[in-house]
C-alpha positions in Angstrom: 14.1 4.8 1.4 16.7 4.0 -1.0 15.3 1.5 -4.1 18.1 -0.8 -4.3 19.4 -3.4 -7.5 18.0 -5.9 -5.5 14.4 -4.6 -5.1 14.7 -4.0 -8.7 15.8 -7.4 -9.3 13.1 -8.9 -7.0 10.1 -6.3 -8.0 11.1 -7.4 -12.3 10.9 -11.3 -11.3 7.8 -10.8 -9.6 6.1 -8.6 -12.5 7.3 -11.6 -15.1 6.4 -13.8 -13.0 2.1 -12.6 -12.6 2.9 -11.9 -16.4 3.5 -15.1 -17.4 1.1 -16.5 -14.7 -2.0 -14.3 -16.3 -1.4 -15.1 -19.9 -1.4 -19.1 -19.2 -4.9 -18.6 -17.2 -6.4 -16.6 -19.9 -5.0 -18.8 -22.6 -5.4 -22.4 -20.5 -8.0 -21.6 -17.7 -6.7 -20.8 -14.4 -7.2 -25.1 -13.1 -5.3 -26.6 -16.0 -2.3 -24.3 -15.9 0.9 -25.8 -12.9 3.2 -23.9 -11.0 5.8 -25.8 -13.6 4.4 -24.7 -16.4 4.7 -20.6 -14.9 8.6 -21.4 -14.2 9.1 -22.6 -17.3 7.1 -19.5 -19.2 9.3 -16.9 -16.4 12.6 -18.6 -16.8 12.8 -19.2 -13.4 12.8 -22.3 -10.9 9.5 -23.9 -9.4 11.0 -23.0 -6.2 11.5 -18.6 -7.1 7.9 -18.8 -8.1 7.0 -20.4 -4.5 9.3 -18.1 -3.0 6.8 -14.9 -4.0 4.0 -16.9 -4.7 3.0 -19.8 -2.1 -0.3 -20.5 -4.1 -1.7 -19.5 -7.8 -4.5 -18.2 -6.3 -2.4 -14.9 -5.0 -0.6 -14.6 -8.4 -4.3 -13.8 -9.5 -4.4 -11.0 -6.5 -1.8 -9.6 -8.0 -2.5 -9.1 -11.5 -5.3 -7.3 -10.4 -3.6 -4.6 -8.5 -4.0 -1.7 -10.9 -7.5 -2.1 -11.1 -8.3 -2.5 -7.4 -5.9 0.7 -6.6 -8.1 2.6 -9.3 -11.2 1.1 -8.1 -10.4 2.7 -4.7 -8.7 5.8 -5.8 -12.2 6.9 -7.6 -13.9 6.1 -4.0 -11.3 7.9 -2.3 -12.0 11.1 -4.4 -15.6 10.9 -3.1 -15.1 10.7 -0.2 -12.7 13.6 -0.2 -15.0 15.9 -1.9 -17.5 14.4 0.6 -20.0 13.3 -1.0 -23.2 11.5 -0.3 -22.5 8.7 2.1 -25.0 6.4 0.7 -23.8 7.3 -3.3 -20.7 6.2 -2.2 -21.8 3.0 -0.5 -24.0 2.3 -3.9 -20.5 3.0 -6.0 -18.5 1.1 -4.5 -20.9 -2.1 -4.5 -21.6 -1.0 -8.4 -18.4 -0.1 -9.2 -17.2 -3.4 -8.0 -19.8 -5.3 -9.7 -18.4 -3.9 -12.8 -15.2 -4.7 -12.3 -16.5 -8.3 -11.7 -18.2 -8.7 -14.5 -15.3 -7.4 -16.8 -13.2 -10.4 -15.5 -14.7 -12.8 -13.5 -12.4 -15.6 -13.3 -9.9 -13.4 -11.8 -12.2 -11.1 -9.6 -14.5 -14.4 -8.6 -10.8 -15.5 -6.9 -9.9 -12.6 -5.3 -13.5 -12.2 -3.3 -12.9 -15.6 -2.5 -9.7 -14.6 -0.7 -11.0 -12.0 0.8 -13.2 -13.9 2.1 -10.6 -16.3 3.6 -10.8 -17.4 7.3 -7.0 -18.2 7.3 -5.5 -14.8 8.6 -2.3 -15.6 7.4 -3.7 -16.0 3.5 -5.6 -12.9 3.9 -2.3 -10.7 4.9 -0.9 -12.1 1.9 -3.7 -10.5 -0.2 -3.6 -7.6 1.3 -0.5 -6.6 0.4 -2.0 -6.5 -2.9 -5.1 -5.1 -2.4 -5.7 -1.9 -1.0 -7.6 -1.3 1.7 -11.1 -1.4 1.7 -11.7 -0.8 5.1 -10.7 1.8 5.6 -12.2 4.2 3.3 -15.4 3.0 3.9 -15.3 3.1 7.9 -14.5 6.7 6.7 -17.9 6.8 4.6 -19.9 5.5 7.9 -18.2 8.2 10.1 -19.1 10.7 7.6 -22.7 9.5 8.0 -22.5 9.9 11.8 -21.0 13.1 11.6 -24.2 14.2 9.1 -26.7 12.6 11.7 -27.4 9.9 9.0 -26.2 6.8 11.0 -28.9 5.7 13.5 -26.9 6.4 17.0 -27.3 2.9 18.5 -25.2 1.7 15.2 -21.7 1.4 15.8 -19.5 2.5 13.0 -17.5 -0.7 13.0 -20.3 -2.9 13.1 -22.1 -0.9 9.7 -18.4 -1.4 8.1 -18.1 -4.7 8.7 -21.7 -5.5 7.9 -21.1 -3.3 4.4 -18.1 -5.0 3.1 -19.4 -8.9 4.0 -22.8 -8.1 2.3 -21.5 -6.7 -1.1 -18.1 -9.6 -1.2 -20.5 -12.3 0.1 -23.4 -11.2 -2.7 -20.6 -11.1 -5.5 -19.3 -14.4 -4.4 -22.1 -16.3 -4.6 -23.7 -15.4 -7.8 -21.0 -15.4 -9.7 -20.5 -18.8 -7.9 -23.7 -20.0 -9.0 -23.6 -18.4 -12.8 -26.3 -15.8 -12.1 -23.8 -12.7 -12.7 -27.1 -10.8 -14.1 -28.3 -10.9 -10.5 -25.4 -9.4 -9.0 -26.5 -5.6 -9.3 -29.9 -5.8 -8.3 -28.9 -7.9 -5.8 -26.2 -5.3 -4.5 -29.0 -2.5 -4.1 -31.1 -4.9 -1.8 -28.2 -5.2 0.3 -28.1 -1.7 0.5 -31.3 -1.1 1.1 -31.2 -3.0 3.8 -28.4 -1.4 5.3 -29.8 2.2 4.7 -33.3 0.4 6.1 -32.3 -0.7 9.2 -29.0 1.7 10.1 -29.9 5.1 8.6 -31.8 7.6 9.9 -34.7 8.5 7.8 -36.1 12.0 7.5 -39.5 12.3 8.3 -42.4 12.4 5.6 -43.9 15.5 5.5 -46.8 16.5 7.6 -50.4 16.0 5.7 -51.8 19.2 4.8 -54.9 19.9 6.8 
């Protein structure tokens, strides 16, 4: 498909605008800086930034889009060289973490919207973010290919449960100021996963 002056036009004042939009929360903190204040800084009209940006929160989304698509891209290389399910499941909540904890303000948001119950906020995000479920359904179908995932677990269900767990855990302690929690915290939640949805091999036999 063609890339017309007009996408250009449109993809330049959107980049300016998360530009300006990211410099004014670092500099101002994210709650003191207006939508007026981003116009002015974009050289465009209150109205343009509403047009591609119907709340700050998503302007934060966006700014993060490199990150998140190389995020994913390492996890996507994993699983493509197949890997160890459960390494990967412990990557992705680490590698997360990390990402977290290099900027919260912005990552603390974007879990948050993720998070969302209003579906039509959450396609918004998404078309920022890439997907994370995806890959990771991927991950749990690998494990019930390997004879890892307990039979009576359905794939969808270990997804879902996966995903909620690691946002939810990042969410609320970074919520509550206890960010050095968040990685221990993360294994737990995988250990319970593995605990109760993974088959485990049996111990050896005691020697007679």
């Amino acid at each position: 498909m063609a890339f017309s002056l007009r996408d250009a036009k449109r993809s330049l004042t959107e980049q300016t605008i998360v530009e300006k939009a990211t410099g004014l929360f670092k500099e101002r903190g994210f709650d003191q800086v207006s939508v007026r204040q981003i116009a002015k800084a974009a050289m465009v009209s209150e109205k343009t930034v509403f047009n591609y940006f119907p709340y700050k929160e998503l302007m934060v989304v966006a700014s993060a889009q490199p990150q998140m698509r190389g995020f994913m891209d390492d996890i996507q290389a994993k699983i493509d060289a197949i890997a160890e399910p459960t390494e990967i499941l412990r990557d992705f909540g680490q590698n997360l973490a990390e990402l977290c904890v290099a900027n919260p303000q912005a990552m603390t948001i974007i879990v948050s919207e993720l998070l969302t119950f209003d579906s039509g906020r959450l396609e918004l995000v998404l078309r920022y973010i890439p997907d994370l479920y995806g890959p990771i359904r991927t991950v749990m179908t690998l494990a019930r290919a390997q004879g890892k995932l307990r039979p009576e677990v359905n794939v969808e269900l270990a997804t879902d449960f996966f995903l909620s767990s690691v946002l939810n855990v990042i969410r609320t302690y970074f919520a509550t100021g206890q960010v050095d929690r968040v990685r221990s915290m993360l294994n737990v939640s995988l250990e319970i996963l593995l605990h109760g949805a993974f088959q485990h091999p049996p111990a050896d036999a005691p020697h007679a």
